[in-house]
Backbone as numpy.savetxt, mean C-alpha at the origin, in Angstrom:
# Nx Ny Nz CAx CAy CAz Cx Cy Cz
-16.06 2.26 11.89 -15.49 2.64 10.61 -15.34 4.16 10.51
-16.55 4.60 10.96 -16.42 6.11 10.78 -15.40 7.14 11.30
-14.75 6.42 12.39 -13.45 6.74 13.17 -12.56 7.08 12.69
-11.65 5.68 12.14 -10.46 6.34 11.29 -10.94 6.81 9.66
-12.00 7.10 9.61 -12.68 7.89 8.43 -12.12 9.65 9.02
-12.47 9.70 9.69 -12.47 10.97 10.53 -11.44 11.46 10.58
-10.00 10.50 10.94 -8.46 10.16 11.45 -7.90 10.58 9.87
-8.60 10.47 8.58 -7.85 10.31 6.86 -6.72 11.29 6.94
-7.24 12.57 7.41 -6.46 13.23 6.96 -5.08 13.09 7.96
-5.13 12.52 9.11 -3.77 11.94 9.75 -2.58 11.31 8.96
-2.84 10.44 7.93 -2.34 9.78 7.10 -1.46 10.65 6.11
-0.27 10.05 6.34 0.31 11.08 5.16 0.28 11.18 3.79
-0.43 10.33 3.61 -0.90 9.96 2.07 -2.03 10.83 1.42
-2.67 11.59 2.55 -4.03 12.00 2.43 -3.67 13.91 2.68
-2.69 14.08 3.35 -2.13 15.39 3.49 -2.27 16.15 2.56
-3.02 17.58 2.82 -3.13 18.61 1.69 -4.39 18.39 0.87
-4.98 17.88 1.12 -6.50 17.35 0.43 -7.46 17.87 1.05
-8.56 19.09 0.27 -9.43 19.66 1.15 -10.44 18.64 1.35
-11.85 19.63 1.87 -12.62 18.81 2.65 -13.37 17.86 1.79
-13.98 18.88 0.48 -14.26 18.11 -0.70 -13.66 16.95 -0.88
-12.36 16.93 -1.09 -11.36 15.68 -2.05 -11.17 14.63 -1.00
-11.52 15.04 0.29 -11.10 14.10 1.53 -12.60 13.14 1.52
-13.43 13.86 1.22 -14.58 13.23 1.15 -14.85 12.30 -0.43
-14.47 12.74 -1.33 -14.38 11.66 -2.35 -13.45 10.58 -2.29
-12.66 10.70 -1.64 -11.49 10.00 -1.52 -11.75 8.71 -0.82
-12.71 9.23 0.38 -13.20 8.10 1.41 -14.30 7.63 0.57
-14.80 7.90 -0.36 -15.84 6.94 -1.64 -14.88 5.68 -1.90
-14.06 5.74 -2.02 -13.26 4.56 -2.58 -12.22 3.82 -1.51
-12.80 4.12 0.06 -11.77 3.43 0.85 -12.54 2.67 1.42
-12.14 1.51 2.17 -12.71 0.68 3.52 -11.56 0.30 4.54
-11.90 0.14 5.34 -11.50 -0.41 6.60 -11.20 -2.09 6.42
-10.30 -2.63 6.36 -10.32 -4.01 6.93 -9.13 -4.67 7.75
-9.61 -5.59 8.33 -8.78 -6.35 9.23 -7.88 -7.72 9.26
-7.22 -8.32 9.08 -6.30 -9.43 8.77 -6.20 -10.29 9.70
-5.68 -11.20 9.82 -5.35 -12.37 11.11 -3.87 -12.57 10.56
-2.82 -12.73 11.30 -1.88 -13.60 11.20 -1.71 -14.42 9.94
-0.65 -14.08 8.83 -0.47 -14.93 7.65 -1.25 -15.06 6.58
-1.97 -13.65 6.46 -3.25 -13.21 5.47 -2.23 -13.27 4.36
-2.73 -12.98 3.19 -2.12 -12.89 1.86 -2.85 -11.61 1.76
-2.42 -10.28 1.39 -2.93 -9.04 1.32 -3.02 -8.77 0.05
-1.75 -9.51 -0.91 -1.76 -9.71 -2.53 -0.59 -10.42 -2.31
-0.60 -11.02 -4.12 0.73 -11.93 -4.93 1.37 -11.16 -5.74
2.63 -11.42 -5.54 3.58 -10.99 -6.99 2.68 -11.35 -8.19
2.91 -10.62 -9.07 2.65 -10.89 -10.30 0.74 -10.87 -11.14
0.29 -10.85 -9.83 -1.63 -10.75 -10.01 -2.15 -9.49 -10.05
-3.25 -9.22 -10.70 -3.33 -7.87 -10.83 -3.74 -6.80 -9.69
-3.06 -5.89 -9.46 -2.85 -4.96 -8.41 -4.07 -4.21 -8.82
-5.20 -4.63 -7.41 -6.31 -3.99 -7.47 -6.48 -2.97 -6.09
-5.71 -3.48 -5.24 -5.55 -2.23 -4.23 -4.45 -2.03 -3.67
-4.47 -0.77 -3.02 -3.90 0.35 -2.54 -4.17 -0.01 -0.48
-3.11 -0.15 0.13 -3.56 -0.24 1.41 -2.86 0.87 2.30
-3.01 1.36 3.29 -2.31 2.31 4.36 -2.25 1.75 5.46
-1.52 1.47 5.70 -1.15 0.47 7.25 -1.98 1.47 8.35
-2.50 0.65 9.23 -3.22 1.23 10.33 -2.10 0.96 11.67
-1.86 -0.24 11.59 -1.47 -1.29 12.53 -1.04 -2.53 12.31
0.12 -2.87 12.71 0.88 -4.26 12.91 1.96 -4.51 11.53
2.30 -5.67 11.39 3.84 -5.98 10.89 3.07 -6.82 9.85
3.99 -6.06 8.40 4.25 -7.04 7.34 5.02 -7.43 6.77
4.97 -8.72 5.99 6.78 -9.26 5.36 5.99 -9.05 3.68
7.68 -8.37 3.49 7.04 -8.44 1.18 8.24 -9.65 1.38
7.59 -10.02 0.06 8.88 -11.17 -0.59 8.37 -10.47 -2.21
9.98 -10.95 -2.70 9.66 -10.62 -4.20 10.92 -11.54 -5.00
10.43 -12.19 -6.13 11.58 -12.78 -6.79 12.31 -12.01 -7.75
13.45 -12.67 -7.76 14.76 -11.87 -8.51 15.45 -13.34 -9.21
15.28 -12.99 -10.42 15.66 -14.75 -11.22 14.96 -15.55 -10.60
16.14 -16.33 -9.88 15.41 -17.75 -9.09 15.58 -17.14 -7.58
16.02 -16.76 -7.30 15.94 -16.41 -5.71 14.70 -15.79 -4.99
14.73 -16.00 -4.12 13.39 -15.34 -3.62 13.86 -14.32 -2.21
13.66 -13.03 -2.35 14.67 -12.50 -1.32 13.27 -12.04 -0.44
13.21 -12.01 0.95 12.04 -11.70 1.77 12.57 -10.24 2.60
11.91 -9.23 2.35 12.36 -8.20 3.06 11.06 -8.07 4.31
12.05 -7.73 5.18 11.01 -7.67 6.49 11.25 -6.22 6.75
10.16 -5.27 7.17 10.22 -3.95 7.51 9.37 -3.40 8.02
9.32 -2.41 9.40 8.88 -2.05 10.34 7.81 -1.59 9.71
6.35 -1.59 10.26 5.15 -1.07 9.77 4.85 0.37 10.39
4.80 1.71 9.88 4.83 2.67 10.43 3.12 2.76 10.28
2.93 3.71 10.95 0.91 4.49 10.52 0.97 5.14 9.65
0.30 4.97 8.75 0.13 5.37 7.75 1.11 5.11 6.31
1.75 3.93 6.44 2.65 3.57 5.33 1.61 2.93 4.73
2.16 3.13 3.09 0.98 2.85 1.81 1.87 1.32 1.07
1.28 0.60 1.13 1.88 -0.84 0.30 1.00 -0.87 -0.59
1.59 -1.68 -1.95 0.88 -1.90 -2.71 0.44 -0.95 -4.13
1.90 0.10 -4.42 1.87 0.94 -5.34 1.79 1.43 -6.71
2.10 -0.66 -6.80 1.75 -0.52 -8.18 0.43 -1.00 -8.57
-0.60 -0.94 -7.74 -2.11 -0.46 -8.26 -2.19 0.93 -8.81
-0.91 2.06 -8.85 -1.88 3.22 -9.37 -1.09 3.59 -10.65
0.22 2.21 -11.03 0.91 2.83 -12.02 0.51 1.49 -13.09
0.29 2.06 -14.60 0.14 0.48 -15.58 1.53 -0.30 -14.83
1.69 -1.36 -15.40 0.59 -2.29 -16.09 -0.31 -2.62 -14.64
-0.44 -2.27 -13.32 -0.99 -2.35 -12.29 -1.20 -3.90 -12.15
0.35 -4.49 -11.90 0.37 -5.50 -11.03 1.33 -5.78 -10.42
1.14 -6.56 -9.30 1.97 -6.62 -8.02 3.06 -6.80 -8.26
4.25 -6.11 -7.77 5.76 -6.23 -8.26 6.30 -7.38 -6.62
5.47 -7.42 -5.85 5.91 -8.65 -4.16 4.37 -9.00 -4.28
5.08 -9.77 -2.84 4.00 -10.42 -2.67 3.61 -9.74 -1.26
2.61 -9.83 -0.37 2.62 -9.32 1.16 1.72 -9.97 2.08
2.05 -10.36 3.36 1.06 -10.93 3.83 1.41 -10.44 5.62
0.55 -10.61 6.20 0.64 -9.66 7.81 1.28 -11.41 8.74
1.96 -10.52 9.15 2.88 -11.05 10.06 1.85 -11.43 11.75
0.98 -10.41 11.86 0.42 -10.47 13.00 -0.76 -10.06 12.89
-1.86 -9.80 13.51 -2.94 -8.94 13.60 -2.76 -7.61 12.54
-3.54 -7.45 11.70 -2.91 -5.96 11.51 -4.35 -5.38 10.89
-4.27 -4.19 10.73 -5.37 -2.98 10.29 -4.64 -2.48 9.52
-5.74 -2.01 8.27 -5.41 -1.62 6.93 -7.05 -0.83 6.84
-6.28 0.43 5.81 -7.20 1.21 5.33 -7.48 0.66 3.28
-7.82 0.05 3.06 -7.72 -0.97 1.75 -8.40 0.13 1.05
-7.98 0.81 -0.12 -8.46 1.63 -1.05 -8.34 0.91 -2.63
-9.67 0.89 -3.26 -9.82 0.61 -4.56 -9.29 1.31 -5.32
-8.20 1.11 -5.79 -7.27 1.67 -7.10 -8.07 2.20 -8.26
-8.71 1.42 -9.03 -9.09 2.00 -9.81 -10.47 3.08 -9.71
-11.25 3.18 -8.56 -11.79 4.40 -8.15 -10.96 5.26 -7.87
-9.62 5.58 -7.10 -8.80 6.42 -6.72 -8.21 6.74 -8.14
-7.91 5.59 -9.61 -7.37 6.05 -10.59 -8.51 7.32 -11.29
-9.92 6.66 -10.98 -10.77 7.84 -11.58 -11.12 8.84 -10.68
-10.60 9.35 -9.90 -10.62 10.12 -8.72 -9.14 11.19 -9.76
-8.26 10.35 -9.69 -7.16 11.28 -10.49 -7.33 12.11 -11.59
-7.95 11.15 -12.59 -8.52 11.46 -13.75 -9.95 12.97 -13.68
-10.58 12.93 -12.11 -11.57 13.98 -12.54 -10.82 14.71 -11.49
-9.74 15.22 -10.86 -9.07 16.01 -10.19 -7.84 15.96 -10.01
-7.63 16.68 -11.05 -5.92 16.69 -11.50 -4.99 16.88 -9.57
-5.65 17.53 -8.55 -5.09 18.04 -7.77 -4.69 16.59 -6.95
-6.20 16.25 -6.73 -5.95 14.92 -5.63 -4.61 14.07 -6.30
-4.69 14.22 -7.71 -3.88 13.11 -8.45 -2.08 13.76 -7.83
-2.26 14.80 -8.08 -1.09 15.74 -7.99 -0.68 15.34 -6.16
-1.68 15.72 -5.23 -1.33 15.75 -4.31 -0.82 13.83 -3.39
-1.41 12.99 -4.28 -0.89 11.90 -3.51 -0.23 10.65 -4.39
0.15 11.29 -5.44 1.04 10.67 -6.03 2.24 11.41 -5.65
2.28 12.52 -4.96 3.55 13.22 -4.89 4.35 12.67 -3.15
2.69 12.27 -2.59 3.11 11.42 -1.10 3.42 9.89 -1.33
2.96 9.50 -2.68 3.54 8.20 -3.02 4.91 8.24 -3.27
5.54 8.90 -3.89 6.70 9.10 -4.68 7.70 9.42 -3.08
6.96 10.01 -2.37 8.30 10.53 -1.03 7.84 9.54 -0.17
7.17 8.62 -0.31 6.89 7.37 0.75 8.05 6.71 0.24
8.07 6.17 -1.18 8.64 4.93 -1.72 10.14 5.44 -1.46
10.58 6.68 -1.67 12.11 7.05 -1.82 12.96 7.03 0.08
11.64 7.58 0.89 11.88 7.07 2.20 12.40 5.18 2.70
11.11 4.94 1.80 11.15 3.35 1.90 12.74 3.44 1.59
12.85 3.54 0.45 14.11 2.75 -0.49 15.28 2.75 0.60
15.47 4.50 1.42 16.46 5.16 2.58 16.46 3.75 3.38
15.13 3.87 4.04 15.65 2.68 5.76 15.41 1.10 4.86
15.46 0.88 4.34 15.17 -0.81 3.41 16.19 -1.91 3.94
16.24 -2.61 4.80 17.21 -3.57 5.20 17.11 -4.80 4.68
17.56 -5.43 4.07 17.63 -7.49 3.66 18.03 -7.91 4.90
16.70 -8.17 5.95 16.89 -9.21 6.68 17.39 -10.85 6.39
16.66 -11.45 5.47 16.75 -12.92 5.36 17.10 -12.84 3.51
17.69 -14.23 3.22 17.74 -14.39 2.06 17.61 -15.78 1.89
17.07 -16.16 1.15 16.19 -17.75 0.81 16.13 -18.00 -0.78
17.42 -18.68 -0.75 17.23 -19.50 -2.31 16.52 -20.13 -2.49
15.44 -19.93 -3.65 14.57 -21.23 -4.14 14.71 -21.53 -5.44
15.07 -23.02 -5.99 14.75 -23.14 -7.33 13.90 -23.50 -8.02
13.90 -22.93 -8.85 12.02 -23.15 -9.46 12.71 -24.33 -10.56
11.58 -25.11 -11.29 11.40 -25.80 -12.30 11.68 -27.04 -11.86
């Protein structure tokens, strides 16, 4: 564990954070690991964490009316899923689950929300790497598959 503890500030999410804030920061993270076809979270349940891809491939799906559109997209190091744990109403806007083996740095949202709250900077500094993650995202975003489902 203590490894990619060591690795945080690699992460671009974590960039610009002194030694202090790097060290509170890792108060509210863990390490965990997935198997093949984990559920990481659901659309619509309440968004309690924050993850940073370590390693391996995930699929979001998210509904739109009745359709259910599945976006598949390359897992980089250090990409952050799971963003709306740090904004109200903090719940899952997809769903996500690992495609393969994968490693995740799983951070508790609402410690990281009171992490914001007692250091305006940390708040400043990685909500501002959230905001240029997601607008990157939005750039390379491809609709691989599309899958009608009707509900009711």
């Amino acid at each position: 564990m203590n490894t990619q503890f060591k690795l945080l500030h690699e992460y671009p999410l974590f960039k610009g954070l002194n030694e202090a804030q790097m060290q509170a920061v890792m108060q509210v993270c863990r390490e965990e690991c997935f198997l093949p076809d984990a559920t990481l979270f659901s659309e619509g349940e309440a968004a309690e964490e924050v993850f940073v891809l370590v390693d391996g491939r995930v699929e979001e799906t998210f509904t739109v009316d009745e359709a259910k559109l599945t976006l598949l997209r390359p897992v980089e190091k250090g990409e952050i899923i799971g963003c709306p744990a740090l904004t109200p109403p903090f719940r899952n806007s997809c769903s996500a689950r690992s495609l393969d083996n994968i490693e995740v740095l799983a951070i508790n949202a609402a410690g990281l929300r009171r992490l914001f709250a007692e250091d305006c900077e940390i708040a400043r500094i990685i909500q501002q790497h959230v905001i240029e993650a997601l607008l990157a995202r939005l750039g390379k975003m491809r609709l691989i598959g599309l899958e009608t489902v009707r509900t009711g």
